[in-house]
PyMOL Python script that loads the backbone (N, CA, C, O; Angstrom):
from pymol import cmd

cmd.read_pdbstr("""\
ATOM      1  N   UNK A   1       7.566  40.428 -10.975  1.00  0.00           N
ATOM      2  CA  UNK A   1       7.088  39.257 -11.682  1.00  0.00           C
ATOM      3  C   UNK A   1       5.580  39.381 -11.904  1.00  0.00           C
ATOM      4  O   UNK A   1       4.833  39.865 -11.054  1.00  0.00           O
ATOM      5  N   UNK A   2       5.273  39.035 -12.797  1.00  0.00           N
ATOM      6  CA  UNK A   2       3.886  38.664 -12.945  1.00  0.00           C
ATOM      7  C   UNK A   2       3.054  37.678 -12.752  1.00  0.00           C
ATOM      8  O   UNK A   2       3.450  36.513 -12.700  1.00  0.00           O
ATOM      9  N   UNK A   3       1.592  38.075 -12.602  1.00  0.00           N
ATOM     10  CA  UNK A   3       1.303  36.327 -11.950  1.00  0.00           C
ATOM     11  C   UNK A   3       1.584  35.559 -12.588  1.00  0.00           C
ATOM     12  O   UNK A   3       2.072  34.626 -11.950  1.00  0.00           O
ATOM     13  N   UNK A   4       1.532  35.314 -14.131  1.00  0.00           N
ATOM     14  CA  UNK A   4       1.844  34.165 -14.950  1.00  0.00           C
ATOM     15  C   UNK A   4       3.046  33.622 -15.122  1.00  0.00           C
ATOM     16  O   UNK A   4       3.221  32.608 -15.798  1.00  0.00           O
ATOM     17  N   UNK A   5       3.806  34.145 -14.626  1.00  0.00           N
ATOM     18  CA  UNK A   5       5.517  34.176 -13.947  1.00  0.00           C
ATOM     19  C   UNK A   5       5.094  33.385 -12.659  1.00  0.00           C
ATOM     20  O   UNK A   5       4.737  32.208 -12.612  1.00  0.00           O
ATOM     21  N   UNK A   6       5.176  34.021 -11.920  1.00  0.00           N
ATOM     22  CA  UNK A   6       4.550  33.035 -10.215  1.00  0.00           C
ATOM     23  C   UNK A   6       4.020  31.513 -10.706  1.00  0.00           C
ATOM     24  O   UNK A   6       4.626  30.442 -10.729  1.00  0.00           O
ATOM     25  N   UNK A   7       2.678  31.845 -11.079  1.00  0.00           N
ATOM     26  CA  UNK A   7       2.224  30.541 -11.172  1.00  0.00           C
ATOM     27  C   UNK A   7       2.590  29.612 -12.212  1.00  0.00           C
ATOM     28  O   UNK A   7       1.859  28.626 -12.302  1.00  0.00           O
ATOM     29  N   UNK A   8       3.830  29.726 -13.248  1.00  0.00           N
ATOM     30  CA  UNK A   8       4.691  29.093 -13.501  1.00  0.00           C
ATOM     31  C   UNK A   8       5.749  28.912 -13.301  1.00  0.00           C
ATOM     32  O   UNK A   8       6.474  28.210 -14.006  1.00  0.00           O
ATOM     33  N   UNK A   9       6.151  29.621 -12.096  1.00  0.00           N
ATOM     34  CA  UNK A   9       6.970  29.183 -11.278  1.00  0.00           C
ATOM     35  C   UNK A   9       6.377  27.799  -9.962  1.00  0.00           C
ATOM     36  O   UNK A   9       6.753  26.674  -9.634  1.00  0.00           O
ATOM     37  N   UNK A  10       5.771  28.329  -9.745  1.00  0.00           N
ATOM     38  CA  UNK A  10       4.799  27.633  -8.559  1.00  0.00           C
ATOM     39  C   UNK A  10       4.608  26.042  -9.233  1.00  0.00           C
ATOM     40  O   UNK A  10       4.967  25.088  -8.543  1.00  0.00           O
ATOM     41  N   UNK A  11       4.069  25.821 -10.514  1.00  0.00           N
ATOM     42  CA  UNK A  11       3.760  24.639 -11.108  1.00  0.00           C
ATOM     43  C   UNK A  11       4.904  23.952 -11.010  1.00  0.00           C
ATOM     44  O   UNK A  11       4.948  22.825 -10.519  1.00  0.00           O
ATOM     45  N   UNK A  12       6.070  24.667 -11.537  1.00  0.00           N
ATOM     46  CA  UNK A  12       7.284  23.648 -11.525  1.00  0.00           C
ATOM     47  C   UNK A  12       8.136  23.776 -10.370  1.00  0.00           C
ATOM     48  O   UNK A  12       9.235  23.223 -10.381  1.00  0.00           O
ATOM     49  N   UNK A  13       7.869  24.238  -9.682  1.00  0.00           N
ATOM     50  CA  UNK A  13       8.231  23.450  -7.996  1.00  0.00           C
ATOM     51  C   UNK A  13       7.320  22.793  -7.523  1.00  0.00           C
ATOM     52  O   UNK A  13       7.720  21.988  -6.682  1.00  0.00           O
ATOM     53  N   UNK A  14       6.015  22.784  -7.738  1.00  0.00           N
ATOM     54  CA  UNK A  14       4.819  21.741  -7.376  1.00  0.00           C
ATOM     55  C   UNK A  14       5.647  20.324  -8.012  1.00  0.00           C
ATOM     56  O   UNK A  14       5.995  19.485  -7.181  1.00  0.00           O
ATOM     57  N   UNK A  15       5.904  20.113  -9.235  1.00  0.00           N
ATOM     58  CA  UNK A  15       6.216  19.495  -9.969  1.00  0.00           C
ATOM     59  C   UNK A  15       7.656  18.477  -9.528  1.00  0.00           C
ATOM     60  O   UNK A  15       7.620  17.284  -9.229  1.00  0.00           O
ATOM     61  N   UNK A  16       8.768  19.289  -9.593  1.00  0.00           N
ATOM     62  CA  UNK A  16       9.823  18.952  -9.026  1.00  0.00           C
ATOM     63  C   UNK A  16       9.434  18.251  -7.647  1.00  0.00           C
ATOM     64  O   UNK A  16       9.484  17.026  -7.757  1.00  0.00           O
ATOM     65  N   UNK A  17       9.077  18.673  -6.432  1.00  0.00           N
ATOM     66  CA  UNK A  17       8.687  18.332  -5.279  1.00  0.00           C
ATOM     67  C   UNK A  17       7.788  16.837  -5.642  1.00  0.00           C
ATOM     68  O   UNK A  17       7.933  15.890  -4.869  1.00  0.00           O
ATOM     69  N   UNK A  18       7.282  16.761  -6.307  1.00  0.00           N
ATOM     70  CA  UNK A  18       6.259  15.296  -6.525  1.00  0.00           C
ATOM     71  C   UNK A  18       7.334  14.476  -7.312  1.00  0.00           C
ATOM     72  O   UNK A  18       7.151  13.263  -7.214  1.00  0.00           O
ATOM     73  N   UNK A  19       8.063  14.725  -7.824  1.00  0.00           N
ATOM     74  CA  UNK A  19       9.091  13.772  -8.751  1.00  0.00           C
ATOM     75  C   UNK A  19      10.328  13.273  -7.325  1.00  0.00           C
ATOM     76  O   UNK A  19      10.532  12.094  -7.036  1.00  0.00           O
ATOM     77  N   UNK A  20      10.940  14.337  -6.684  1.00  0.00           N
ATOM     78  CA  UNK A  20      11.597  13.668  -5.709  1.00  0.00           C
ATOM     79  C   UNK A  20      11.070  13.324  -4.352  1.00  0.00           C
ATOM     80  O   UNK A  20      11.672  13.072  -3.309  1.00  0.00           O
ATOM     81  N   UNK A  21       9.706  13.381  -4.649  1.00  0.00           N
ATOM     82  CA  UNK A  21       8.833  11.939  -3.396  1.00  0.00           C
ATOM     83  C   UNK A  21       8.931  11.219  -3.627  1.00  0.00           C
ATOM     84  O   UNK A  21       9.156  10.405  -2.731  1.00  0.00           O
ATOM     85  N   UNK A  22       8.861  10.601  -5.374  1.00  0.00           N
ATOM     86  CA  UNK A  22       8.572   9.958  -5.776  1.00  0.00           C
ATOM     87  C   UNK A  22       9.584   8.553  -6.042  1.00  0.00           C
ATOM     88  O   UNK A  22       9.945   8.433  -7.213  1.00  0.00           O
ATOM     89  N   UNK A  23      10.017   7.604  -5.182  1.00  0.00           N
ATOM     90  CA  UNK A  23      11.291   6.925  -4.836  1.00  0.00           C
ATOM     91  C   UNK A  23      10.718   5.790  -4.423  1.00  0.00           C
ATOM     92  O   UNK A  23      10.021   5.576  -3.431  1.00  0.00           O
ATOM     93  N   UNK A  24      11.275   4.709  -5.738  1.00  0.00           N
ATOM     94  CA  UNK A  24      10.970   3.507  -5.859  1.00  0.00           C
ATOM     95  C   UNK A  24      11.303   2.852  -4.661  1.00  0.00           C
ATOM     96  O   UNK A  24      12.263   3.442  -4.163  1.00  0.00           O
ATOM     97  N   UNK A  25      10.948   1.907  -3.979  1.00  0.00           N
ATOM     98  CA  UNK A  25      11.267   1.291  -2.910  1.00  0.00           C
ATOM     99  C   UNK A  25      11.698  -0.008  -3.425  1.00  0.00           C
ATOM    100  O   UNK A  25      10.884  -0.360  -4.278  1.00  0.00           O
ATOM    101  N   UNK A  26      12.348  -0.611  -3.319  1.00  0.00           N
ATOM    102  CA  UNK A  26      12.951  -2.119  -3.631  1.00  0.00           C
ATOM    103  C   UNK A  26      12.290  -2.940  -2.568  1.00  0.00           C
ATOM    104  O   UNK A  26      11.681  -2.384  -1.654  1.00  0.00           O
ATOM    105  N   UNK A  27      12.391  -4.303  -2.656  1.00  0.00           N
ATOM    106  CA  UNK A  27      11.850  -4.945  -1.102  1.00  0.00           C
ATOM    107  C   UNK A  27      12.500  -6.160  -1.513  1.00  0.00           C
ATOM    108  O   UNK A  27      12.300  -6.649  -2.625  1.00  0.00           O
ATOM    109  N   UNK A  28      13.092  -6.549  -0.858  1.00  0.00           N
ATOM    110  CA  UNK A  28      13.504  -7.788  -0.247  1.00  0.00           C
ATOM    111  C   UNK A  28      13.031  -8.630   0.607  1.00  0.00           C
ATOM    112  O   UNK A  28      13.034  -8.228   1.771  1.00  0.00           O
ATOM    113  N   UNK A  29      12.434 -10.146   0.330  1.00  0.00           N
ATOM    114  CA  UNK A  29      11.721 -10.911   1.006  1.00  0.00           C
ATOM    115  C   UNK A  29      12.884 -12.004   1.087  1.00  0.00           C
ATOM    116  O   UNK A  29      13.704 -12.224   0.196  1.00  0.00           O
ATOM    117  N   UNK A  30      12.807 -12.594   2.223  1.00  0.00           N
ATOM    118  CA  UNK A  30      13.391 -13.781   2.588  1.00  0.00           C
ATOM    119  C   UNK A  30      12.408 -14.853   3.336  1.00  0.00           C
ATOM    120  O   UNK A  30      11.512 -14.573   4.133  1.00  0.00           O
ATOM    121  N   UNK A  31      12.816 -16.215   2.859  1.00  0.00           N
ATOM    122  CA  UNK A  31      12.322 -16.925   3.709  1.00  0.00           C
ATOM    123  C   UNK A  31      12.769 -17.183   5.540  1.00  0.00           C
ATOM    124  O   UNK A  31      13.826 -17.051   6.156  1.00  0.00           O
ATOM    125  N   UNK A  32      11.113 -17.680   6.015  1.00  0.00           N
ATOM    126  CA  UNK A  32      11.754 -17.732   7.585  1.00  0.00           C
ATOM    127  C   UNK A  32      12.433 -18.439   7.956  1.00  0.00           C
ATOM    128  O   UNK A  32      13.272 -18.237   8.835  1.00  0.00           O
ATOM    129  N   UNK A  33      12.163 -19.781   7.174  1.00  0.00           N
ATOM    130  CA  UNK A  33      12.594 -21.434   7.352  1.00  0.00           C
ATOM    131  C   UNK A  33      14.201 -20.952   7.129  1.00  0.00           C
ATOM    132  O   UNK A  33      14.725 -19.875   6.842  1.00  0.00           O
ATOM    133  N   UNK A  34      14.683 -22.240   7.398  1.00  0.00           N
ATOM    134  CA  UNK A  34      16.545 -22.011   7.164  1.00  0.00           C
ATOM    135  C   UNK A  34      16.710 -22.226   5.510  1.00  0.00           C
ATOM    136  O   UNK A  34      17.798 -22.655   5.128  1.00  0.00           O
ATOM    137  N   UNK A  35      15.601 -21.927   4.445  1.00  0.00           N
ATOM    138  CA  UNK A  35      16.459 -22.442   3.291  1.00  0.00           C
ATOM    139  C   UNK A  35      17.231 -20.669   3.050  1.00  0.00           C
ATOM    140  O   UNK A  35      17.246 -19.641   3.727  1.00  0.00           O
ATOM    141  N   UNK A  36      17.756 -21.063   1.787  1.00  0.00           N
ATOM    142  CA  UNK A  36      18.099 -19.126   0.924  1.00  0.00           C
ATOM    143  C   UNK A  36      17.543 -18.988   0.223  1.00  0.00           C
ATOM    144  O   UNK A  36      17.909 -18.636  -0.899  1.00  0.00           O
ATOM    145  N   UNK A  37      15.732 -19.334   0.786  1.00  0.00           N
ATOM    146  CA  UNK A  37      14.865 -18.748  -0.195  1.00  0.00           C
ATOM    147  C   UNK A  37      14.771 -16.749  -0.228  1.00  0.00           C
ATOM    148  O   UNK A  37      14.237 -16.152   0.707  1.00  0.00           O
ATOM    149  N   UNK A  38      15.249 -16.157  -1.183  1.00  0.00           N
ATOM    150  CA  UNK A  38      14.914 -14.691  -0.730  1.00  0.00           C
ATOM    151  C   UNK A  38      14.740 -13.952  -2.857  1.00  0.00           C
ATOM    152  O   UNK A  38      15.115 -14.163  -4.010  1.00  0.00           O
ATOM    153  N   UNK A  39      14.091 -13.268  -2.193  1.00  0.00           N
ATOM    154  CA  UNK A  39      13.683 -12.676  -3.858  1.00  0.00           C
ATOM    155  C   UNK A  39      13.718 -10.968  -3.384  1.00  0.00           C
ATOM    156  O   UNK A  39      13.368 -10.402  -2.349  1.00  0.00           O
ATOM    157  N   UNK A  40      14.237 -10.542  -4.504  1.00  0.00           N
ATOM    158  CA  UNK A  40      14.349  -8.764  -4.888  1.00  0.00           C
ATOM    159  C   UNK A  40      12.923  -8.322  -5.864  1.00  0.00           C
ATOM    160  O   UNK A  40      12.400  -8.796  -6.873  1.00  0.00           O
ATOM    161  N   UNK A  41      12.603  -7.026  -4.856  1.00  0.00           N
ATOM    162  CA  UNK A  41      11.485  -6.755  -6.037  1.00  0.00           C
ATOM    163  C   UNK A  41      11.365  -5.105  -6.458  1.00  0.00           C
ATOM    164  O   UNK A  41      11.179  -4.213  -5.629  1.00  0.00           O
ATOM    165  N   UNK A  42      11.437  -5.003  -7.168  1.00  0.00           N
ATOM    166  CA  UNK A  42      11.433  -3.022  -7.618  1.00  0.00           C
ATOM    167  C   UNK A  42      10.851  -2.355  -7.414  1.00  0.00           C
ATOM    168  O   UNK A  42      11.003  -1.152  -7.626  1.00  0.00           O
ATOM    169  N   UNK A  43       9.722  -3.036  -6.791  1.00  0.00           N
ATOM    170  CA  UNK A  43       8.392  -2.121  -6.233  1.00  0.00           C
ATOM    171  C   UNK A  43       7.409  -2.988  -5.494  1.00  0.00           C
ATOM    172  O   UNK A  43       7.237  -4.187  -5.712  1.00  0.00           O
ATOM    173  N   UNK A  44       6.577  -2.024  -4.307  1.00  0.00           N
ATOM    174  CA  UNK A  44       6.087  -2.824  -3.330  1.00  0.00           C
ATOM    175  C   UNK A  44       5.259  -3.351  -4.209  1.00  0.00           C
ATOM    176  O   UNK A  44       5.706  -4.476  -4.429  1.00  0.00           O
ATOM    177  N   UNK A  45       4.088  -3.145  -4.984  1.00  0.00           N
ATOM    178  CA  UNK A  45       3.924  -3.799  -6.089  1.00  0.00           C
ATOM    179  C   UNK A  45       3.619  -4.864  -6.465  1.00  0.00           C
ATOM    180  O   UNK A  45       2.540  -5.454  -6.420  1.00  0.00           O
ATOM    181  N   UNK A  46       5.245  -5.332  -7.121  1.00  0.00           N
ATOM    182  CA  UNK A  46       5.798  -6.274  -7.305  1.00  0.00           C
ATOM    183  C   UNK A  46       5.675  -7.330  -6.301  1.00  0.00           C
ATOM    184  O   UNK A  46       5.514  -8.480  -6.710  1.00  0.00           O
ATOM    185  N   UNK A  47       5.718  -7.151  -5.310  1.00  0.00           N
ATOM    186  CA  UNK A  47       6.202  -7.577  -4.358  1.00  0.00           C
ATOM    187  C   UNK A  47       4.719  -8.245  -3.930  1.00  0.00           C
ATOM    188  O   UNK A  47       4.508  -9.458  -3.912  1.00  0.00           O
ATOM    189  N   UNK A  48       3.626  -7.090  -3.552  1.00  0.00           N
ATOM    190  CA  UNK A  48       2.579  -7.486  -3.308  1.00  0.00           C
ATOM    191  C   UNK A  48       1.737  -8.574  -4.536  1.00  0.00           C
ATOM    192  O   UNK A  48       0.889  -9.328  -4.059  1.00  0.00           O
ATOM    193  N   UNK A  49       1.944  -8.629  -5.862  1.00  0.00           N
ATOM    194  CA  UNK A  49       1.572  -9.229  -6.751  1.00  0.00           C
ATOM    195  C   UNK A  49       2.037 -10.993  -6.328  1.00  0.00           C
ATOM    196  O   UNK A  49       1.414 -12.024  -6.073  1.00  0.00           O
ATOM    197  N   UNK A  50       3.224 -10.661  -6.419  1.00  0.00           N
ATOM    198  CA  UNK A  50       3.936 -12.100  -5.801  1.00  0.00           C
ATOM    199  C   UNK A  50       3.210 -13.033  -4.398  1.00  0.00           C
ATOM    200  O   UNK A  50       2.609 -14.105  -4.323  1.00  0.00           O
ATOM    201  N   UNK A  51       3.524 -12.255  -3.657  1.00  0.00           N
ATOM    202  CA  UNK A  51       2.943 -12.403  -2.427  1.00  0.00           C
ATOM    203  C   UNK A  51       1.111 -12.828  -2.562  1.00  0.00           C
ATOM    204  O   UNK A  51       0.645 -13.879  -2.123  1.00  0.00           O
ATOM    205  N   UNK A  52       0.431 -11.927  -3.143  1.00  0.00           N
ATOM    206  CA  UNK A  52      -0.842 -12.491  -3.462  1.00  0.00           C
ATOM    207  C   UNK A  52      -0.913 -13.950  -4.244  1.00  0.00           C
ATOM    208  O   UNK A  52      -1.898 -14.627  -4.539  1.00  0.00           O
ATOM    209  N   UNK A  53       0.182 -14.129  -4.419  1.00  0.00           N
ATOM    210  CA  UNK A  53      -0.041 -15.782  -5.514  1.00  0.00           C
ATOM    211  C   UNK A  53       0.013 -17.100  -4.291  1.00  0.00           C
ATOM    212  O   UNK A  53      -0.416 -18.250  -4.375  1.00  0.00           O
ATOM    213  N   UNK A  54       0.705 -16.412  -3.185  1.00  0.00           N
ATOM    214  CA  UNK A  54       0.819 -17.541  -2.173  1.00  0.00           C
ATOM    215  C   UNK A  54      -0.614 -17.402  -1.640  1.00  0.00           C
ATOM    216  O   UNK A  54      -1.442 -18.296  -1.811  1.00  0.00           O
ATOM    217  N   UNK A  55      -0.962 -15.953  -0.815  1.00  0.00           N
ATOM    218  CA  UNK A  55      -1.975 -15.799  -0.168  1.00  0.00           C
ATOM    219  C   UNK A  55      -2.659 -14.410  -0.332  1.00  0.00           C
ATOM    220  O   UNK A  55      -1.910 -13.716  -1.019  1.00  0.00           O
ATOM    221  N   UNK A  56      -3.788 -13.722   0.026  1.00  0.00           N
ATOM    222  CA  UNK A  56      -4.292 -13.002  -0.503  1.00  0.00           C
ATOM    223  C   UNK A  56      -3.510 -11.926   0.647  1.00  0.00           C
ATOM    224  O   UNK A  56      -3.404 -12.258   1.827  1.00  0.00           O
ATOM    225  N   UNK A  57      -2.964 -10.547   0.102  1.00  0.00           N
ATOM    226  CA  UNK A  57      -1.938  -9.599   0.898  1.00  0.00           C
ATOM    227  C   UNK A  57      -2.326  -8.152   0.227  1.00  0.00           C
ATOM    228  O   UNK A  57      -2.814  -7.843  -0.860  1.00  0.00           O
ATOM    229  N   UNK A  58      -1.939  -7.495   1.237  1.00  0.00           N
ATOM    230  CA  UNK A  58      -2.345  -5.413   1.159  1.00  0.00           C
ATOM    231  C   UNK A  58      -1.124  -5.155   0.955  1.00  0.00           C
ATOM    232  O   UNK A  58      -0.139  -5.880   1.098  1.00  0.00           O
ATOM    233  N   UNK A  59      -1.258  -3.503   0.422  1.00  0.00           N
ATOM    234  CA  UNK A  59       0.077  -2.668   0.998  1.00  0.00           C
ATOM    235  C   UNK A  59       0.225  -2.607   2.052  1.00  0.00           C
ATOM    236  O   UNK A  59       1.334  -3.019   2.394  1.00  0.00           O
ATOM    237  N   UNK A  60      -0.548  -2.180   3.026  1.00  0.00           N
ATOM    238  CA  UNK A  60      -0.848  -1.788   4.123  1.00  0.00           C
ATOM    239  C   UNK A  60      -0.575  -2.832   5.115  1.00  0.00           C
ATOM    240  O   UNK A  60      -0.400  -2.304   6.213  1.00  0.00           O
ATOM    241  N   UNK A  61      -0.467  -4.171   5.158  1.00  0.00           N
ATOM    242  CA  UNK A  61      -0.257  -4.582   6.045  1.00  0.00           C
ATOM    243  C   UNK A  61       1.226  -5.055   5.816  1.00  0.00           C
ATOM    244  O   UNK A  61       1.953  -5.315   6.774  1.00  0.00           O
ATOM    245  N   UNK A  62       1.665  -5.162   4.457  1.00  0.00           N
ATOM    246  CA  UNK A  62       2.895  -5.203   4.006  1.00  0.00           C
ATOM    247  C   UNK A  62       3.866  -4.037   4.557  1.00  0.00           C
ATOM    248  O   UNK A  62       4.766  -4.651   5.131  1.00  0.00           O
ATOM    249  N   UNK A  63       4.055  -3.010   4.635  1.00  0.00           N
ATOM    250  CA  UNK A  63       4.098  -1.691   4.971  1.00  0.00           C
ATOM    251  C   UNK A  63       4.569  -2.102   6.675  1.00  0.00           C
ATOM    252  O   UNK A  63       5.700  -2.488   6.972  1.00  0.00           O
ATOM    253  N   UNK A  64       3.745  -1.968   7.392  1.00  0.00           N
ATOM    254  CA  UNK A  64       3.565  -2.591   8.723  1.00  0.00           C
ATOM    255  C   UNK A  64       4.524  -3.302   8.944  1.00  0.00           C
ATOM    256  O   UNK A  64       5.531  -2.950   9.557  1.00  0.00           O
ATOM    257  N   UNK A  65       4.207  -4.935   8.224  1.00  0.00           N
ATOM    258  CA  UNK A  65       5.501  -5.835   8.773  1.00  0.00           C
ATOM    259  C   UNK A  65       6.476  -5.465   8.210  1.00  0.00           C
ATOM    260  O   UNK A  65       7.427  -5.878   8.873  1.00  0.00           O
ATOM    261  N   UNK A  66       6.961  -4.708   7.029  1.00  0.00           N
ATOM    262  CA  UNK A  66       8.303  -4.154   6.911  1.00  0.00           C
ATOM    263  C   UNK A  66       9.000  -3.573   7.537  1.00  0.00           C
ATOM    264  O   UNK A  66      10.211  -3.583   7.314  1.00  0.00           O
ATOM    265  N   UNK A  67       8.315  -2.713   8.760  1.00  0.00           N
ATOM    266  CA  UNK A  67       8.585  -1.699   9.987  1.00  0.00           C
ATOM    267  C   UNK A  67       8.828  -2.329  11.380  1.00  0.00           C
ATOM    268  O   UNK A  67       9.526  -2.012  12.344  1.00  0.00           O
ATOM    269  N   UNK A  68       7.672  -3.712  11.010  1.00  0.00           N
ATOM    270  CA  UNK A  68       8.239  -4.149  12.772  1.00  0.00           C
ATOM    271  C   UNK A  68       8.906  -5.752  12.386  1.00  0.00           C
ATOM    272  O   UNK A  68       8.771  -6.685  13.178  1.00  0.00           O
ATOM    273  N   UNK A  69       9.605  -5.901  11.110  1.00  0.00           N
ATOM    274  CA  UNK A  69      10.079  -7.308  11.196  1.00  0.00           C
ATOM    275  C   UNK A  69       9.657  -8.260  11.522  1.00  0.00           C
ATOM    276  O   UNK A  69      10.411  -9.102  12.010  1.00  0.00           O
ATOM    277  N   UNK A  70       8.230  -8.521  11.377  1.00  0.00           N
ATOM    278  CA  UNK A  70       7.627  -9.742  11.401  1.00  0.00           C
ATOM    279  C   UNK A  70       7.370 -10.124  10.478  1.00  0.00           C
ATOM    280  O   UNK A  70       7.240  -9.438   9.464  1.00  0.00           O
ATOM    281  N   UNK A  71       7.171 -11.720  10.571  1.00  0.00           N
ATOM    282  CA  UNK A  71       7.039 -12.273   8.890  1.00  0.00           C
ATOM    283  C   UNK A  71       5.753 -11.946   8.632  1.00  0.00           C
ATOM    284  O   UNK A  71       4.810 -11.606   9.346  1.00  0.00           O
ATOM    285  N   UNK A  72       5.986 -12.211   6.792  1.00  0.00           N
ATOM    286  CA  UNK A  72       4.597 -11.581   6.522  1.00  0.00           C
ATOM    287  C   UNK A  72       4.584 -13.242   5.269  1.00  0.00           C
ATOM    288  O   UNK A  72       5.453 -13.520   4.442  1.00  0.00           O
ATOM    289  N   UNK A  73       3.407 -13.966   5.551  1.00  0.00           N
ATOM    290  CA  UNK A  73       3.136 -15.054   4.899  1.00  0.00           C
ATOM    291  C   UNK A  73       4.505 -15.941   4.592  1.00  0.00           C
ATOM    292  O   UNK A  73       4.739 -16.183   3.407  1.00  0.00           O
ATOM    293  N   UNK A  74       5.100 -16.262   5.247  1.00  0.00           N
ATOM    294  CA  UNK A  74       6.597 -17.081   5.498  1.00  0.00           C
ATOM    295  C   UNK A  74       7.559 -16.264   5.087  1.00  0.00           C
ATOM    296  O   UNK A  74       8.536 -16.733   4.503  1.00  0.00           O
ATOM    297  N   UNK A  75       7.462 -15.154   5.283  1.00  0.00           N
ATOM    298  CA  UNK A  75       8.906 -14.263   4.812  1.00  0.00           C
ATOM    299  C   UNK A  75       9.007 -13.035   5.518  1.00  0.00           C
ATOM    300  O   UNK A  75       7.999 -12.595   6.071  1.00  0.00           O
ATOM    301  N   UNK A  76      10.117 -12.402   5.576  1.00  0.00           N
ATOM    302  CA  UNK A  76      10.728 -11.603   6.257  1.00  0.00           C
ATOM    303  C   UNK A  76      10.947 -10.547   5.145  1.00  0.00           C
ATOM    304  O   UNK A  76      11.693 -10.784   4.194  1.00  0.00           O
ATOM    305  N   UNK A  77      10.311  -9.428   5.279  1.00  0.00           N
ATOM    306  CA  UNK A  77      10.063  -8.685   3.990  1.00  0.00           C
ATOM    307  C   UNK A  77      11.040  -6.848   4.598  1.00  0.00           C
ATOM    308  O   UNK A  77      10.758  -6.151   5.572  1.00  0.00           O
ATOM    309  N   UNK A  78      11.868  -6.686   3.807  1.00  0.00           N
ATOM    310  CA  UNK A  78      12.727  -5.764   4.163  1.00  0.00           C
ATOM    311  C   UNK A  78      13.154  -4.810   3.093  1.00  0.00           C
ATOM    312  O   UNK A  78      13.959  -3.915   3.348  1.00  0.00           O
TER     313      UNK A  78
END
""", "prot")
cmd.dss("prot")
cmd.show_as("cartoon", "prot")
cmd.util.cbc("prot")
cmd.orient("prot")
């Protein structure tokens, strides 16, 4: 092979490899209270956009309470 063979090989497995990291996360928030308050969102995102309208919110701490199940601004975010 030649290098220009290699390193177009190399690009499109660089390539491929970043496309299947690349995996939308959905999130599901529920309320804590007993209503069936709960909303679907397509991306943390989304999710964080929403969430900033109640109170001001990160990925990062979003992220967090998704991992240890604590609410995050009255909801249970999963």
């Amino acid at each position: 092979m030649t290098e220009d063979e290699i390193y177009n090989m190399l690009d499109r497995d660089r390539l491929e490899e970043r496309n299947a990291k690349k995996v939308t996360r959905k999130v599901l928030i529920k309320a804590v209270d007993d209503t069936n308050n709960s909303k679907l969102f397509d991306t943390i995102n989304d999710c964080i956009a929403y969430l900033n309208s109640i109170a001001p919110s990160n990925k990062t701490t979003l992220y967090r309470r998704i991992e240890s199940q604590k609410p995050y601004h009255g909801f249970i975010c999963q």
